[in-house]
C-alpha distance (Angstrom), angle and dihedral (degrees) to the residues before:
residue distance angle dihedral
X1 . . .
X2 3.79 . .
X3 3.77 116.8 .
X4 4.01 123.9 -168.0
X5 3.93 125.6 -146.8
X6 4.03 105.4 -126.8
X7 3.89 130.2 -170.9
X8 3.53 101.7 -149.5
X9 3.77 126.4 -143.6
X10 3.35 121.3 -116.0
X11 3.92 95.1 -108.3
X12 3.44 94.5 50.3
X13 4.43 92.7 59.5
X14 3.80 94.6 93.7
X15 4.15 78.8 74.3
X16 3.73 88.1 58.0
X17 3.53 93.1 41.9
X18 4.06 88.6 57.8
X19 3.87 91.4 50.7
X20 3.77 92.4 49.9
X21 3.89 87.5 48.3
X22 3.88 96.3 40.6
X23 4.54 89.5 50.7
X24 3.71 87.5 43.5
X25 3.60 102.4 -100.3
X26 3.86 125.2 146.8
X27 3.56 100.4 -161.5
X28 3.89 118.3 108.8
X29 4.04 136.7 -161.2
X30 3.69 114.0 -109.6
X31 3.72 116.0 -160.4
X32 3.70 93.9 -118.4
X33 4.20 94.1 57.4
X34 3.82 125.7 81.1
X35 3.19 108.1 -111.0
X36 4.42 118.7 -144.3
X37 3.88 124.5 -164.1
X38 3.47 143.5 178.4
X39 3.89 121.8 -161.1
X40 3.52 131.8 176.9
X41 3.95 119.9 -154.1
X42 3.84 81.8 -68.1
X43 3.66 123.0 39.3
X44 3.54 145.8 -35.9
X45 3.39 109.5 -53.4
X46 3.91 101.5 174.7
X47 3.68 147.0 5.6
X48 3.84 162.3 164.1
X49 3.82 147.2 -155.9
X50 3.60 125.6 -135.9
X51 3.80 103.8 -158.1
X52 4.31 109.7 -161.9
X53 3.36 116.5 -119.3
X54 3.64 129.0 179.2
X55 3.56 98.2 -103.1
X56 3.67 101.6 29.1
X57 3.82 135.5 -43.5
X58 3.73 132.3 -52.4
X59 4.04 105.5 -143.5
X60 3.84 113.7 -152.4
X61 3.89 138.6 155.2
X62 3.95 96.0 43.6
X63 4.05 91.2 169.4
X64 3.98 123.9 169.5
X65 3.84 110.6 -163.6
X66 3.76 113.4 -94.9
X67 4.43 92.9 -114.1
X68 4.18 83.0 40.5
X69 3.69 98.4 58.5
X70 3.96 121.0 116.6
X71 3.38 96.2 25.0
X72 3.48 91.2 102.2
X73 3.96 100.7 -116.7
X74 3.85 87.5 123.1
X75 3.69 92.4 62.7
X76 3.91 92.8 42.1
X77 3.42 93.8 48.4
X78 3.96 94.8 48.4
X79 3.66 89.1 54.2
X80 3.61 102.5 44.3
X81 4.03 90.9 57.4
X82 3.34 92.0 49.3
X83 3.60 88.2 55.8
X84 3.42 96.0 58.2
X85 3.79 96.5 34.8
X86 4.18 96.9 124.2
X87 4.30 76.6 -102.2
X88 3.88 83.0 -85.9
X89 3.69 122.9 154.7
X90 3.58 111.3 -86.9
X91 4.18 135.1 -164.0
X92 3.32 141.1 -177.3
X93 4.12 140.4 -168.4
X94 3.66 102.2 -146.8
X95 3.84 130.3 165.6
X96 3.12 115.7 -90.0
X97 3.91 97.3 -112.5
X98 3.53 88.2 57.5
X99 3.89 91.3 68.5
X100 3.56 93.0 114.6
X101 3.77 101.4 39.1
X102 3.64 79.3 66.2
X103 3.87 104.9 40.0
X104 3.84 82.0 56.8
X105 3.57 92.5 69.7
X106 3.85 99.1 41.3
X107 3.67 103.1 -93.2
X108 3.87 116.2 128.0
X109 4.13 137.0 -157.9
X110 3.88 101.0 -100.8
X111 3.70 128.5 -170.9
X112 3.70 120.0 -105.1
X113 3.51 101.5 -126.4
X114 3.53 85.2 58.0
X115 3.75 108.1 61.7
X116 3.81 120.0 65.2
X117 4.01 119.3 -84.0
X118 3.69 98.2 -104.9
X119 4.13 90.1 62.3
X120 4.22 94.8 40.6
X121 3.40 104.4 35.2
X122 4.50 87.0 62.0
X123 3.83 81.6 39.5
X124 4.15 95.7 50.7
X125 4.01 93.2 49.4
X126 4.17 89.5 49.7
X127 3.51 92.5 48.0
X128 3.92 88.0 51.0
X129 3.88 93.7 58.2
X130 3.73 90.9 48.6
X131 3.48 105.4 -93.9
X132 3.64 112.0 163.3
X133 3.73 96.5 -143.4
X134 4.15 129.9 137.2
X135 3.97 115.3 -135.0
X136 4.30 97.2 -132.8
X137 3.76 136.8 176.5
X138 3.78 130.3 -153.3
X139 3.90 112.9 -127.8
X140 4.11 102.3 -147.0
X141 3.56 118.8 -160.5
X142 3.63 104.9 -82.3
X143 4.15 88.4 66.2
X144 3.64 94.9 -115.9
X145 4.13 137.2 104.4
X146 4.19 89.1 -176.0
X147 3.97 117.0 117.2
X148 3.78 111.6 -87.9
């Protein structure tokens, strides 16, 4: 079955928010986030947000759909948006067994005094409740996470 990478307009993210709530996800699209899909001839069978941040973009709610997962859509999906990411600096919070999930598609464990305040200070205050989460940083093609 073919699937197709979408970037959703914004008046079309209540859709994502259903398929977050329906696979048991909490996350939400905001209407300042870019907003990723992937649908089959169906329905949405993945996506992510790419929240703005001053010095790049903070990705969060990567989600495959429960009957979907292990098909490798997730990783697909993770690197096709970072290809077409405007080549900005990009993090992510994931759990910490999703290290190499992530290190697949480029992104490495960074330390938090190195990343810019608006991406560790969210990160400190999760890791304070006891979230098991990894602060990490996608390396893009020209080698560098600095603000271009």
């Amino acid at each position: 079955m073919s699937t197709l990478l979408i970037r959703l307009p914004q008046e079309q993210y209540p859709l994502v928010n259903r398929f977050y709530k329906a696979n048991g996800h909490k996350g939400k699209a905001r209407g300042n986030e870019t907003v990723y899909v992937v649908r089959d001839s169906q329905a949405i069978i993945a996506a992510v947000r790419l929240c703005p941040k001053r010095d790049g973009w903070l990705l969060r709610s990567l989600w495959v759909a429960q009957a979907r997962r292990g098909e490798g859509i997730g990783s697909k999906l993770l690197r096709e948006v970072m290809a077409v990411s405007e080549h900005r600096p990009c993090w992510c919070y994931p759990y910490d067994h999703l290290e190499a999930f992530y290190a697949a598609s480029g992104f490495t464990v960074r330390p938090a005094d190195e990343v810019p305040d608006d991406i560790r200070s969210p990160f400190e205050a999760y890791r304070q409740k006891g979230t098991r989460i990894l602060l990490m940083g996608y390396n893009n093609h020209r080698g560098s996470t600095e603000p271009r």
